[in-house]
N, C-alpha and C positions, 0 to 999 in steps of 0.2 A: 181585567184586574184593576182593581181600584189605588190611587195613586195617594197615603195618607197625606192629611194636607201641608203636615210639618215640610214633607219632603217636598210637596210644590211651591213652597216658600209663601204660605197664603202671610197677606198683608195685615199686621196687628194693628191694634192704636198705636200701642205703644212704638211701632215702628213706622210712622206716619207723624210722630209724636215728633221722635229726634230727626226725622227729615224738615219737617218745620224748623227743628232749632237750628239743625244746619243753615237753611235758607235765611234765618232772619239775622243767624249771626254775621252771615258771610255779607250782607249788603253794608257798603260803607253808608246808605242812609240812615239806618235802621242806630249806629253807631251817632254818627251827628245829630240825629232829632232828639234822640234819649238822650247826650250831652247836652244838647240846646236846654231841654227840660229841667235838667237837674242846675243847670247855672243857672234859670230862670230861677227855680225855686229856692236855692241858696245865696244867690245876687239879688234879689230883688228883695226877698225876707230880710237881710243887711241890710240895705238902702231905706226900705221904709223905717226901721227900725233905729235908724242911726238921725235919721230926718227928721221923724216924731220923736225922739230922744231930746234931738235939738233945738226942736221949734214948742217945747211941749208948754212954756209962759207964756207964748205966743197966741196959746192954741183956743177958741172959745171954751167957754163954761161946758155947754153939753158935749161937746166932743169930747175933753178930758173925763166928764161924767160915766159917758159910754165909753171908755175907750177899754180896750181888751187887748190887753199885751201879748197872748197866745197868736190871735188872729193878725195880727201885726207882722209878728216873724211870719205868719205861713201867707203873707199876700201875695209870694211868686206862683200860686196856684193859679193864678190867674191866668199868667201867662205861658205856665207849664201845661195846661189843660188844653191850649191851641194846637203844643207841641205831639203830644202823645194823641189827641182826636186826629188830627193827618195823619201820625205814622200808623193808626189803628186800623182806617179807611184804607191807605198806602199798602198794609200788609195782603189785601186781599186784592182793592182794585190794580195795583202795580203789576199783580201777573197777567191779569184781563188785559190791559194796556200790550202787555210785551205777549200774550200767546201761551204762556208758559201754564196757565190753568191749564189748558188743554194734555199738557205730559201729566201734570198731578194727578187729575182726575183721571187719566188713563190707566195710572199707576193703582187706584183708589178706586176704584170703578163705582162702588157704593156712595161716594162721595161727598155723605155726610162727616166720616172720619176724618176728611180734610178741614172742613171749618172747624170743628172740634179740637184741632191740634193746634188749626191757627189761634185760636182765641185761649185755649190754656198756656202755651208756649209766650203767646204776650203779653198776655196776662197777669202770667209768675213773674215774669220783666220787667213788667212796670209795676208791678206791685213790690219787686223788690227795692227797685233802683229807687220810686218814689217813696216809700215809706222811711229808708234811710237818709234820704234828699231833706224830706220832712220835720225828719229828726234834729239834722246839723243844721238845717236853716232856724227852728228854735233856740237853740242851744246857742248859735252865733247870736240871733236876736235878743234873747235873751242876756244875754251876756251885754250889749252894748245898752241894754236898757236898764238893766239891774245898776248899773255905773251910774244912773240918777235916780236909783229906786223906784222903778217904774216897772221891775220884770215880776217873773211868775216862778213858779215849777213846775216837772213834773208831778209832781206827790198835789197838788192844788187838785180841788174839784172841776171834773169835765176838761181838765189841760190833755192828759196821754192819750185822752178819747178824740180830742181835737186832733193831734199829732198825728197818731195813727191815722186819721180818719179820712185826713189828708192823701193819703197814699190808697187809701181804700174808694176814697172817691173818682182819684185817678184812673183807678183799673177801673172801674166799671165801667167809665166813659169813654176808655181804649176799646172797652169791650162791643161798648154800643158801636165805634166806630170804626170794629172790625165786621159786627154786623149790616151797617149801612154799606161797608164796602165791598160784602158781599149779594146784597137784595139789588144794590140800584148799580153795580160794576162801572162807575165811574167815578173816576178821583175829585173832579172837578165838582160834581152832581153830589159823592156821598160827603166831602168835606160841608159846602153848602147849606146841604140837609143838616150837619149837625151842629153845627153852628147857629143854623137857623133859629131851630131849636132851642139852642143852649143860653143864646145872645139876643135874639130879634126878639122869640115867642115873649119872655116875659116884658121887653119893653113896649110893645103892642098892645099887652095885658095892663098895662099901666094906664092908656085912654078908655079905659070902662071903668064904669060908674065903682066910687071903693067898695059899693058892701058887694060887689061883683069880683072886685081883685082879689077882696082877702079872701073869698071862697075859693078862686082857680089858682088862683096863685101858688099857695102852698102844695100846690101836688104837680107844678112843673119843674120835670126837672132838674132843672140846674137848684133854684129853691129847693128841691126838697133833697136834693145830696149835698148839696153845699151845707144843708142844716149840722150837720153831723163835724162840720170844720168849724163850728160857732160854741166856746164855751157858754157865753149867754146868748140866748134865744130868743129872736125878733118875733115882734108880735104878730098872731097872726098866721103862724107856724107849723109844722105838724114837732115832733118831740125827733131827738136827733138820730134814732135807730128807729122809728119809725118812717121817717122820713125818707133814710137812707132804703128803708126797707120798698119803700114805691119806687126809688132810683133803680135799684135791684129787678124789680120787677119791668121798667122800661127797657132796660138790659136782658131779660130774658125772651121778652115778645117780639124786640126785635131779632135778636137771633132764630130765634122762631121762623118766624117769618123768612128770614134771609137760608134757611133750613129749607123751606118748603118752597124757594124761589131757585135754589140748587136744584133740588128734586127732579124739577120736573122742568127746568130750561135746560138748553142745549149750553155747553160752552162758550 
């Protein structure tokens, strides 16, 4: 007699889904790195904003020329994007570290449903928490700049696309560095790698010859998701949902990959 599968309790996504939100909520890291992020991104957005407020007589001709009040408030991205790549990597290498893959997968036996859960569950978390981060860090920016007539708005061309975009650049680059910390399962190795990447690659890219930069350039990357945070567009560029859209695509090949390195390795 056959046992239907309801009654042998087979294992859904959706039930591998909320055992990830369990796991990720219950770590007190998981708590501190996302608060690190979001004060990055609303303390530092203030700071520069209140800085370049202040020094703006001061400031040379082309600076004030170029300058973009949108991207101004959202310059905690910088340092918010450190925070969420460790805890993205963190989410997958941490149980490799402590053994504790080894119950997941048992649990999962298919084992694909596990990275899947990892990376939607952190996904929607950092896309939520950083999207709103994004928003109040404007909004304070804005506000401390508008007081020398220097701010912007929402309603302004390419500003809520910047705003937004900020948060949307964030999650993918959780997402690549939920990927990387599944393919290479080491915290130390998967941070590195994305960073490398994110930080090293294009400054390296910078000692080749220009008409060689501005060809590789705009498709690495941190350049081409970072496009999508820039109300005006540096030269040289791909266009900002374009761009976004090859960050997107690094985001899926490496999960790919970190997919087919589950597969077929042992725990």
């Amino acid at each position: 007699m056959t046992i239907p599968e309801a009654e042998r309790g087979e294992v859904s996504q959706l039930k591998v889904i909320h055992s990830e939100w369990i796991k990720l909520r219950s770590l007190r890291s998981t708590l501190f790195t996302l608060l690190a992020a979001v004060v990055a991104m609303i303390g530092l957005g203030y700071l520069f904003s209140y800085f370049t407020a202040d020094r703006w007589s001061h400031l040379p001709a082309d600076e004030r020329l170029n300058f973009d009040p949108t991207l101004t408030s959202l310059r905690g991205f910088f340092l918010a994007q450190l925070a969420v790549g460790v805890l993205g990597v963190l989410v997958v290498s941490g149980e490799y570290a402590t053994g504790m893959i080894r119950a997941s997968l048992s649990a999962v036996p298919r084992r694909l449903p596990v990275l899947w859960a990892k990376a939607l569950v952190f996904g929607a978390v950092t896309w939520v928490l950083m999207t709103i981060a994004a928003l109040i860090a404007f909004l304070i920016g804005q506000a401390v700049l508008s007081g020398h007539h220097l701010g912007t708005s929402l309603g302004s061309p390419g500003v809520l696309r910047a705003v937004l975009g900020a948060g949307l650049y964030l999650t993918v680059l959780g997402l690549i560095g939920v990927a990387l910390g599944a393919l290479i399962r080491n915290t130390a190795g998967g941070i590195a790698t994305l960073f490398g990447v994110l930080l090293v690659l294009p400054v390296l890219a910078e000692a080749l010859p220009s008409s060689w930069f501005d060809a590789i350039n705009k498709y690495l990357p941190s350049t081409a998701g970072q496009g999508l945070i820039r109300v005006h567009q540096a030269a040289h560029t791909l266009s900002p949902w374009a761009g976004f859209a090859v960050f997107c695509l690094y985001a899926v090949i490496t999960l790919a990959g970190a997919a087919v390195a589950l597969k077929r390795r042992d725990a």
